[in-house]
C-alpha positions in Angstrom: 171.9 -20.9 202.6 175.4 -22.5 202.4 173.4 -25.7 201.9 171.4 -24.9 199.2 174.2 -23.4 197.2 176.2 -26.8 197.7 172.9 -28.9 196.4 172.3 -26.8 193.7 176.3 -27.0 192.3 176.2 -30.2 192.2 172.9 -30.7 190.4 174.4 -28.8 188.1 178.0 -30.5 187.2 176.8 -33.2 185.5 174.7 -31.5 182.9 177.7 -28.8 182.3 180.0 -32.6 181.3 177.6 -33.9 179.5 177.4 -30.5 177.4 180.9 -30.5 176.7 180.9 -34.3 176.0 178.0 -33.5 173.3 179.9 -30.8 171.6 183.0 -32.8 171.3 181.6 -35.4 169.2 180.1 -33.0 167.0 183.2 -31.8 166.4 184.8 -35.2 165.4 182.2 -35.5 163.4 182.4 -32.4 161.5 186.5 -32.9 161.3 185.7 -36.4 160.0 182.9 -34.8 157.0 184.2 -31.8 156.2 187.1 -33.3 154.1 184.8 -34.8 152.4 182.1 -32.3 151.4 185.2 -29.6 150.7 188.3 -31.6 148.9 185.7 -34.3 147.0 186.8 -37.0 149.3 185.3 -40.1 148.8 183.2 -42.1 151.2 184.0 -45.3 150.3 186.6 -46.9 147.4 189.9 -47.1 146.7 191.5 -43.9 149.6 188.3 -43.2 150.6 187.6 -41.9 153.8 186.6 -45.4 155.5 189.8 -46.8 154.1 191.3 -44.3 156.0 190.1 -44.4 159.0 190.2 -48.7 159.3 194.2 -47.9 158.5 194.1 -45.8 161.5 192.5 -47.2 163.8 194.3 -51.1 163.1 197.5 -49.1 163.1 196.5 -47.6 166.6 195.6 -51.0 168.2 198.8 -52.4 166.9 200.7 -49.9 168.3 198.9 -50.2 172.0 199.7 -53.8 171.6 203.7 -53.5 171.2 203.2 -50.9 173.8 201.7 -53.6 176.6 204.1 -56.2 175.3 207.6 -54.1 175.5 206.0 -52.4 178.5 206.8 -48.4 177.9 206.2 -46.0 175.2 207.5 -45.0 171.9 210.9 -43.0 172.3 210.8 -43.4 176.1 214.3 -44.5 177.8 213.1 -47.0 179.7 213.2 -49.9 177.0 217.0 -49.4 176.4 218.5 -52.3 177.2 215.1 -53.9 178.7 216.0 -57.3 176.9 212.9 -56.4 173.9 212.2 -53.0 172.8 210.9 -51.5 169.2 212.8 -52.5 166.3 210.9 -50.7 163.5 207.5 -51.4 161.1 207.0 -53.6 158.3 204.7 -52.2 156.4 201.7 -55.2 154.5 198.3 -54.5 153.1 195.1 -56.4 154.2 191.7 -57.0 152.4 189.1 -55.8 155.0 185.3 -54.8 154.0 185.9 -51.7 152.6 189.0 -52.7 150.2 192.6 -53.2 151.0 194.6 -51.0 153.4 197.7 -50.6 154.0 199.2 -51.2 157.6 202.5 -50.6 159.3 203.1 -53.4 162.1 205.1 -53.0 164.5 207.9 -55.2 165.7 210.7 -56.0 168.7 214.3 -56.7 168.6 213.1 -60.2 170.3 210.7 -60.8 167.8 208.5 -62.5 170.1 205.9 -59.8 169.1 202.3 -61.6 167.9 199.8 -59.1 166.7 196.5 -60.4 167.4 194.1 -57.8 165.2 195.9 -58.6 162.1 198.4 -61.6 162.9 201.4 -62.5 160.9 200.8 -63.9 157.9 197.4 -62.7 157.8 196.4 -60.8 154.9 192.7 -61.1 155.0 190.3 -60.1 157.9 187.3 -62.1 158.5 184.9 -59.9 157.0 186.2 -60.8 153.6 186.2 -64.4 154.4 182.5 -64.1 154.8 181.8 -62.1 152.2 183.3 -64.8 150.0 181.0 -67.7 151.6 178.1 -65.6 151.2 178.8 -65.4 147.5 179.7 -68.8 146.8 176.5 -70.1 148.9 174.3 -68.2 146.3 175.9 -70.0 143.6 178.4 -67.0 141.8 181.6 -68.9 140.9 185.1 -68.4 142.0 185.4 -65.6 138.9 182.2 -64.0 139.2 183.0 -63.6 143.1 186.5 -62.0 141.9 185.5 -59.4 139.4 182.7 -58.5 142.0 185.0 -57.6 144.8 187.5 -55.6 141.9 184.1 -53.6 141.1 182.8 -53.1 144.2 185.8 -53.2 146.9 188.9 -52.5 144.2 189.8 -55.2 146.0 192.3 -57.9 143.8 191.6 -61.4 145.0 192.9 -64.4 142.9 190.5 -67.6 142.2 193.1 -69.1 143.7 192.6 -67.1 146.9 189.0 -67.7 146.9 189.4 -71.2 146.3 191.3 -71.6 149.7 188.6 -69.8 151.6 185.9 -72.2 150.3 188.0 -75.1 150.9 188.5 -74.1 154.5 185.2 -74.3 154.8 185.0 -78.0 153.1 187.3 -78.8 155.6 185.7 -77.8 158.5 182.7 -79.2 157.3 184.1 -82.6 156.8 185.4 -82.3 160.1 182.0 -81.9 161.5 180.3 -84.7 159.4 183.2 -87.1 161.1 182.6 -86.1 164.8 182.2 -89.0 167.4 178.5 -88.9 168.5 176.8 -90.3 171.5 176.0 -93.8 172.4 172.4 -94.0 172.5 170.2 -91.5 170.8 166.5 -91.6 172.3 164.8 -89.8 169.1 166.1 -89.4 165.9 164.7 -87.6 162.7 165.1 -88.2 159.6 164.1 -86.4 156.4 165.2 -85.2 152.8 164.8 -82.1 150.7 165.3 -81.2 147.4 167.3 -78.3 146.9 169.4 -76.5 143.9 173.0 -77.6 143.4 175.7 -76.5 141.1 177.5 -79.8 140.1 178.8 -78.4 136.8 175.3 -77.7 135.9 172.6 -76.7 138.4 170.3 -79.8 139.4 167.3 -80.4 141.7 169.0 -83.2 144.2 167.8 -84.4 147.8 169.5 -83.7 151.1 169.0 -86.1 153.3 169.5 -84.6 157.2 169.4 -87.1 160.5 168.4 -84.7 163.7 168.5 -86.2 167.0 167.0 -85.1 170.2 169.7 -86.0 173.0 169.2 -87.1 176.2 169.2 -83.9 178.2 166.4 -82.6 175.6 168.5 -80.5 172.9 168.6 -80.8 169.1 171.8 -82.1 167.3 172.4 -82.2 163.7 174.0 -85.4 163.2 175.0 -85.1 159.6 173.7 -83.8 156.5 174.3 -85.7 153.0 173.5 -84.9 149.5 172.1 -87.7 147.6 173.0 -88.7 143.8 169.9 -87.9 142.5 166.7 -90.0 144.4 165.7 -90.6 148.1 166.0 -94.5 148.6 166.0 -97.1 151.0 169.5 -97.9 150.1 171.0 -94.5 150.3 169.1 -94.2 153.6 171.3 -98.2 154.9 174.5 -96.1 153.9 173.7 -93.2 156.2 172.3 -95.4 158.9 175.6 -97.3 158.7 177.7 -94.3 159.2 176.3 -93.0 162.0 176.2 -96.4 163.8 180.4 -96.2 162.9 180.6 -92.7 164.2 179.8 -94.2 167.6 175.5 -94.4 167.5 175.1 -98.0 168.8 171.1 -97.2 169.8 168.3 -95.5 168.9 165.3 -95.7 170.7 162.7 -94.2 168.4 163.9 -93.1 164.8 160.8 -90.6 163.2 160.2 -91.0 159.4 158.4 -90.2 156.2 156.5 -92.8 154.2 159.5 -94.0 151.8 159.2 -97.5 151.3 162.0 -99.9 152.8 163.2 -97.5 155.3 161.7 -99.5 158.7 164.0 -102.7 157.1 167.3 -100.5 156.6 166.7 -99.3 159.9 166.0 -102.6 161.7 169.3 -104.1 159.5 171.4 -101.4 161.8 169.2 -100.8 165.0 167.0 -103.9 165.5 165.3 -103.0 168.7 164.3 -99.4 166.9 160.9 -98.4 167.2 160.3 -96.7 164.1 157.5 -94.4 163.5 156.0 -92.7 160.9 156.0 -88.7 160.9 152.6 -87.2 162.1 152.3 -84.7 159.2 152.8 -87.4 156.7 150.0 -89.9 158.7 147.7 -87.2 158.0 148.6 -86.2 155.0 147.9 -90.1 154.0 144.5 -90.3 156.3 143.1 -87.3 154.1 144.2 -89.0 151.0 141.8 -92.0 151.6 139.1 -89.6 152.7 
């Protein structure tokens, strides 16, 4: 009988836990909404409730993060004279994804203190950064993309600040189009299409794009270049040329369209290339004489 009891209690524990742990987050929950159904708190904006609670909770992980690094607790005795202990906030605001907020950072007498959720000298959290390449990518200028954070975030952020985000990016990108690449390429693609670009005024103009297939089977943009206005030959010798420069000294087989003059700028950089014409456009050109 013993037995039984025993089996049945501890059947039983887990479900009386889980219970509890239910009815705890229905209670945060209601603590968290109630503010604002009774007091007219807003969800979002400026002091809204998520504002709130992302100053909160960056403030908490700052604060567990001085706590590791000094190695006790705020107020306890044991980082008197322990070579680094608190020495105060500084207070800085932020531009996060619901709007600015407000922070108080932490610091140590050493100052050898490096907050990694929001680090010194960061006034921007990655969110926004994204936000702002997303707009840009869809063609809103830098004060279009200003007023629409004011009027949708509250959020101040200069042309001038937006301008160093995309330019980031620019150099990144440049970065990228300058990397060292392999020795011997065994298939390469190559291709343009005409897309929209804002160059003062928005124009139709080709993007020429050379994909490789490496050697252990994988698929590696090698560049990507915007053309002046028509595919050609030539502008296709200038790209070859590059690439050879950037370190390609042989391609086996290089896959193409049907733009005249390509096979000569290829053989002009890779002689022994096999070069070969794309199978969509071979039968686009067999139905044609059909």
């Amino acid at each position: 009988m013993s037995e039984t009891i025993s089996e049945h209690e501890s059947v039983e524990e887990p479900v009386v836990e889980s219970a509890a742990e239910a009815v705890s987050d229905e209670q945060l929950i209601s603590m968290l909404v109630d503010p604002v159904r009774s007091d007219g708190l807003q969800l979002t904006g400026e002091g809204g409730l998520l504002q709130q609670l992302t100053e909160r909770v960056l403030e908490s992980a700052l604060e567990g993060g001085i706590t590791d690094h000094v190695g006790c607790d705020k107020y306890d005795a044991a980082g008197r004279n322990s070579g680094s202990s608190r020495n105060g906030t500084r207070s800085k605001t932020v531009l996060t994804d619901v709007g600015p907020v407000g922070v108080k950072v932490p610091r140590d007498t050493a100052g050898t203190f490096e907050p990694q959720l929001v680090k010194k000298r960061q006034r921007r959290l990655t969110g926004v950064d994204e936000m702002v390449l997303s707009l840009s990518a869809k063609g809103l200028t830098h004060g279009e993309i200003s007023a629409h954070l004011a009027e949708v975030y509250g959020a101040e952020v200069s042309k001038q600040t937006i301008s160093t985000i995309t330019d980031s990016v620019m150099e990144g990108m440049a970065q990228w189009q300058a990397r060292p690449l392999d020795r011997v390429c065994p298939v390469v693609f190559v291709d343009a299409v005409n897309v929209k670009i804002r160059d003062g005024k928005v124009a139709n103009r080709p993007v020429c794009v050379a994909m490789a297939v490496t050697g252990e089977g994988t698929r590696d943009i090698l560049g990507i270049w915007a053309g002046d206005g028509c595919e050609g030959a030539k502008h296709w010798l200038q790209v070859f040329t590059e690439l050879k420069n950037r370190g390609i000294e042989d391609v086996l087989i290089l896959v193409r369209d049907g733009l005249k003059g390509l096979p000569d700028a290829v053989g002009t950089v890779w002689p022994r290339t096999v070069v070969q014409t794309c199978i969509v456009h071979l039968r686009r050109c067999a139905g044609r004489r059909h």
